[in-house]
N, C-alpha and C positions, 0 to 999 in steps of 0.2 A: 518570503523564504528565499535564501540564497539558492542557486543552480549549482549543486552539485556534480562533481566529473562521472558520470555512471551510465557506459556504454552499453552495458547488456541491459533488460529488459526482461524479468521474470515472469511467467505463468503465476496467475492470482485468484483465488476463489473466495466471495464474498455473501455467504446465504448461498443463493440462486444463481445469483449474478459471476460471471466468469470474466477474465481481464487480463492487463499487464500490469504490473509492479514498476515501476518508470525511477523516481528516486526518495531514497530512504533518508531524512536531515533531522538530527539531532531526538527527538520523539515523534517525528512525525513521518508519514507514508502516503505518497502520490502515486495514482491509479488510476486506470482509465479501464471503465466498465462498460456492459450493455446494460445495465440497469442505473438510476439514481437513487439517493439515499438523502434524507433532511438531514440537516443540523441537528447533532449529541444522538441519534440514532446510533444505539449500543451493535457494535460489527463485531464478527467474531472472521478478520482476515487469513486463511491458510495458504502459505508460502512455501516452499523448498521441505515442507513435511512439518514447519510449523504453524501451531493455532494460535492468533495473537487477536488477545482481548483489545479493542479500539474501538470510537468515539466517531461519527462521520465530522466532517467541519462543515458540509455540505457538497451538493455538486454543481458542475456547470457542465451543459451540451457544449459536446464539439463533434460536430459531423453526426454521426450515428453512433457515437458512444458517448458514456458523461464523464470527464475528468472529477477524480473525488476522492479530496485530501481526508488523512483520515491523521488522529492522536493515539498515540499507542498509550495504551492501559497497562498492561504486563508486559515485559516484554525482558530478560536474561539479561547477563551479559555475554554469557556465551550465543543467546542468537542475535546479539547484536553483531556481534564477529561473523560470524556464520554468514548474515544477508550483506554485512558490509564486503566483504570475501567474492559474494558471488553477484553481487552488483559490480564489483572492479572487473570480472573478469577472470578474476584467478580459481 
């Protein structure tokens, strides 16, 4: 996955699990949790006051949290605006 320009860094809730929102590319969403999640483990990510149906891809430890890429299931076109908006910054 390419590296995206995305300075801010949102608050993220996953189940249980609490986090940051890092970069949003094309259907897909990178997060860094205090919990991990396997592979097609069905997530239900809440963002900026949205609930977005997603797919884990799996995770990986780094430090004391797990990075974990996840596939968006549902997901507007209006909150794709919306999270691309507030990932820039603006």
């Amino acid at each position: 996955m390419s590296e995206p320009n995305t300075p801010t860094t949102l608050p993220v809730k996953v189940g249980s699990a609490t986090g940051l929102l890092h970069a949003y590319v094309k259907d897909r969403l990178r997060l860094t949790l205090d919990e991990p999640f396997a592979p097609g483990t069905p997530l239900k990510v809440e963002v900026a006051g949205m609930a977005i149906q997603a797919k884990s891809l799996g995770s990986r430890k780094q430090g004391e949290h797990f990075a974990l890429e996840v596939t968006l299931q549902t997901f507007t076109k209006y909150n794709r605006r919306k999270l691309t908006q507030l990932l820039a910054g603006e």
